[in-house]
C-alpha positions in Angstrom: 11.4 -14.5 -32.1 12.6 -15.5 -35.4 15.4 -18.6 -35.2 18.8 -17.8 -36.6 20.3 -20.5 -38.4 23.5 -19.9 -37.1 22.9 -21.3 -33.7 22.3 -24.7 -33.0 18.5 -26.2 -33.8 18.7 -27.5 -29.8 20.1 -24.3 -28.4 17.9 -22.6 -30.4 14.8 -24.2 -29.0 15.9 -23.9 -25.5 16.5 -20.8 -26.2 12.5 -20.0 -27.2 11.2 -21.8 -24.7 12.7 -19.7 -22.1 11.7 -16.4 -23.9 8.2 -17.9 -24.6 8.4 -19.0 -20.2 9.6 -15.2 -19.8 6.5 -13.8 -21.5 4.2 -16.0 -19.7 5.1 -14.9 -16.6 5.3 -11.2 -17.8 2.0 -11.6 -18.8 1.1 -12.7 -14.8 3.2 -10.4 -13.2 1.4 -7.8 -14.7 -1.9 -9.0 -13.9 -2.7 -9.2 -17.4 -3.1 -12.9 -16.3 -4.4 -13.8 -13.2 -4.8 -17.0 -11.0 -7.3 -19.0 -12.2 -7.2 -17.9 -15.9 -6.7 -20.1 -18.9 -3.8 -19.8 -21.1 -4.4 -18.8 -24.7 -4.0 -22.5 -26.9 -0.8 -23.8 -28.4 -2.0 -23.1 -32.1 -2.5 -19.3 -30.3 0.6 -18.8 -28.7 2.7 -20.4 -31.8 1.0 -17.3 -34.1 1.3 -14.8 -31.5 5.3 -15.4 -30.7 6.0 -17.0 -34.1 7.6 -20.0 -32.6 7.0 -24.1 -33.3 4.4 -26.1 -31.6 8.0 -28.2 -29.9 8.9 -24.8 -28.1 5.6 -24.0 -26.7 5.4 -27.6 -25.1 8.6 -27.0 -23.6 8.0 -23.6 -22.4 4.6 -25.4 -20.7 6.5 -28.1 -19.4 8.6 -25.7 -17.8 6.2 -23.4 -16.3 4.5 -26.7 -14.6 7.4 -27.6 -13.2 7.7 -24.1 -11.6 4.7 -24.2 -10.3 3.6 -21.6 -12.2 0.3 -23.2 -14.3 -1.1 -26.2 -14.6 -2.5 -28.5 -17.5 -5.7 -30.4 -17.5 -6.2 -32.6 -20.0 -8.2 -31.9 -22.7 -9.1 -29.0 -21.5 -6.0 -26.5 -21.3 -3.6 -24.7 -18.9 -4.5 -22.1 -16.1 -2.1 -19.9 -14.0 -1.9 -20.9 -10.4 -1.9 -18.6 -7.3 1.3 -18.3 -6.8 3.1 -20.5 -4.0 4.8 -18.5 -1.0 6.1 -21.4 1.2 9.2 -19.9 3.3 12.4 -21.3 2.3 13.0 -21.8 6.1 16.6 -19.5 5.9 18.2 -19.3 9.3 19.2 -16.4 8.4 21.5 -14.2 11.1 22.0 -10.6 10.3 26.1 -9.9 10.0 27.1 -8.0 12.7 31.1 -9.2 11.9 33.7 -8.3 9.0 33.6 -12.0 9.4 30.3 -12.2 8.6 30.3 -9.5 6.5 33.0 -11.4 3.9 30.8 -14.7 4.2 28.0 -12.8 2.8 29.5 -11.5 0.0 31.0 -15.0 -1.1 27.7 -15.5 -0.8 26.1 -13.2 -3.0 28.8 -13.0 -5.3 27.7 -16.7 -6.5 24.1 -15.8 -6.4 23.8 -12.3 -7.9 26.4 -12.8 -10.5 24.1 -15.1 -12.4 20.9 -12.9 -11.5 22.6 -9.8 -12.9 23.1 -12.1 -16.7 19.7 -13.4 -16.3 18.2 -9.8 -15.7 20.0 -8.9 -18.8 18.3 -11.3 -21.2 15.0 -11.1 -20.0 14.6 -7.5 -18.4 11.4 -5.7 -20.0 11.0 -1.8 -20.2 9.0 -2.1 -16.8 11.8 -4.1 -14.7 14.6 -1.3 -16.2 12.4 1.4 -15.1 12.5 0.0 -11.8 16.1 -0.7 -11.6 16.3 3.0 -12.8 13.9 4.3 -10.0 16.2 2.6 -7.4 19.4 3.7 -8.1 17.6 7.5 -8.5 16.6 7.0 -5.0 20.1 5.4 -3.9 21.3 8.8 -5.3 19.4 11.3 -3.3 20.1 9.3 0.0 24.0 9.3 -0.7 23.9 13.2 -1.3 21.6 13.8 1.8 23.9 11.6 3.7 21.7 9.2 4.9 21.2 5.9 5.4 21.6 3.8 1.8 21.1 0.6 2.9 17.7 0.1 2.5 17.9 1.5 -0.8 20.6 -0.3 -2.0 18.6 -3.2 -1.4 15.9 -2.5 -3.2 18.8 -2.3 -6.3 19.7 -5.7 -5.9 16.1 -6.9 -5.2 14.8 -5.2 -8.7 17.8 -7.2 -10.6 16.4 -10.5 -9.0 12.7 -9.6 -10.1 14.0 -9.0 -13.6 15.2 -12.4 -13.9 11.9 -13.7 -13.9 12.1 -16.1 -11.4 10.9 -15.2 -7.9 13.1 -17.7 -6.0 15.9 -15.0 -6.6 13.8 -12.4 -5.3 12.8 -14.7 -2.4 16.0 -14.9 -1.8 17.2 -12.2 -1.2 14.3 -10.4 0.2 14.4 -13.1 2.7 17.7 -12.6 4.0 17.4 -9.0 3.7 19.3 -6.7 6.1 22.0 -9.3 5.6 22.8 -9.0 2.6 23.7 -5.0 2.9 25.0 -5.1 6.3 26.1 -1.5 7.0 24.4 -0.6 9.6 25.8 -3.2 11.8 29.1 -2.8 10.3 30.5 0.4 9.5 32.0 -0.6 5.4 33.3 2.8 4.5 35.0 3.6 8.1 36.5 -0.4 7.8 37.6 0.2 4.5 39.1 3.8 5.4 37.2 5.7 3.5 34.8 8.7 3.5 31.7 7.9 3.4 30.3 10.0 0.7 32.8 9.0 -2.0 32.8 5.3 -0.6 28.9 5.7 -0.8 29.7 7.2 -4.4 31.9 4.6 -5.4 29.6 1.9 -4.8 27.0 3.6 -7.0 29.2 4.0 -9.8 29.6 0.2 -10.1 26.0 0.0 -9.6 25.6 2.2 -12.6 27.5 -0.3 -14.6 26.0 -3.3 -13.7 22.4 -1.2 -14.8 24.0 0.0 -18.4 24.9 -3.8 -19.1 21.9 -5.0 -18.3 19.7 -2.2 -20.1 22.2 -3.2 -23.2 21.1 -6.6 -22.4 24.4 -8.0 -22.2 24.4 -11.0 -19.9 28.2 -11.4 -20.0 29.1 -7.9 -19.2 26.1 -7.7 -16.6 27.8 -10.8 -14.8 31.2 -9.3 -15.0 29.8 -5.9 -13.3 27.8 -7.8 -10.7 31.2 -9.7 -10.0 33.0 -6.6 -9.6 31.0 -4.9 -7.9 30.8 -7.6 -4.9 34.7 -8.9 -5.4 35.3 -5.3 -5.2 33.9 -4.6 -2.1 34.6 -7.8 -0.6 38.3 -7.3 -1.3 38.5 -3.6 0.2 37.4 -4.8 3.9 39.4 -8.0 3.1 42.6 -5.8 3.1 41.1 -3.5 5.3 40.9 -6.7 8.2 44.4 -7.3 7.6 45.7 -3.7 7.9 43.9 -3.7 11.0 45.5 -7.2 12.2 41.6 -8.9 12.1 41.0 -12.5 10.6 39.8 -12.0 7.5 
């Protein structure tokens, strides 16, 4: 985590402090920290990550504010069970193009950003999960079965490689919403077969994976982008062919 002096001392930091946040909570999603334990000192974690003593404070600060630890004074900081409060979605599943359009506007904003994120902080663990999930995508598209649920889990494993579980609970909240083909038929909409719509789909969710396993936030965002503009924009057109309000 060596600083490069060609980026700005305050970028620089805030930059850090979000790797150093990143490991942290590496370190408890793996269990190799665990509700109730202490966090190693700031002396410790400054030799371990080869950062300054400013950077730790702010990745501390940060991870309080999160929820994520807490500090008591004099004593040191200890990881928190984590906090599951519902974030109290009313969430409807689409059952409408309508609806279907809405949703993607939707995630568009939302998973753009995730898909960047995932790219800066995903570890070996959170691309071999990404990996897993498109493998499985693939053997439901050539079986010809149902790829919504799997296509999901895609999306869900980009949120948990950000880091930061309000993307995951998110998304896993809203769920069947968010890859509404069983209640609306995309590919038929869209007037397309369903195997190479199906196949079309996991092309760009091939790209979205290679950026991110480059770790290239801005060409992550930009596949994540076209990949939902994309497919917003095919039933979009395929509405108005068909004389619906899109």
């Amino acid at each position: 985590m060596a600083e490069s002096l060609a980026t700005p001392i305050a970028a620089r930091s805030r930059n850090l402090a979000e790797q150093v946040v990143h490991y942290i909570n590496e370190q408890i999603a793996s269990r190799t920290l665990k509700p109730g334990d202490k966090l190693s000192t700031e002396s410790s974690l400054m030799t371990q990550l080869g950062v300054s003593r400013t950077v730790v404070r702010e990745a501390i600060s940060r991870l309080q504010a999160m929820g994520v630890i807490e500090t008591r004074h004099g004593i040191g900081s200890f990881v928190l069970e984590p906090r599951r409060e519902p974030l109290d979605l009313d969430v409807v599943p689409a059952s409408t193009l309508g609806d279907v359009l809405c949703v993607l506007e939707l995630r568009i904003s939302l998973e753009t950003e995730a898909a960047g994120l995932a790219a800066q902080r995903a570890s070996e663990r959170d691309l071999a999960g990404m990996r897993a999930a498109l493998d499985a995508l693939d053997v439901v598209i050539r079986t010809g079965g149902d790829s919504s649920g799997a296509d999901l889990e895609f999306h869900v494993s980009v949120a948990r490689a950000t880091g930061n579980r309000y993307f995951v609970d998110i998304l896993t909240q809203m769920g069947a919403a968010l890859i509404p083909r069983r209640r609306v038929d995309s590919a038929g909409i869209a007037h397309r077969d369903p195997q190479a719509y199906a196949e079309l789909v996991n092309r760009e969710h091939e790209s979205i994976f290679d950026a991110i396993a480059r770790h290239d936030p801005e060409g992550a965002r930009a596949a994540m982008r076209m990949h939902l503009s994309s497919s917003r924009e095919r039933l979009r057109r395929a509405a108005v062919e068909a004389g619906e309000k899109a």
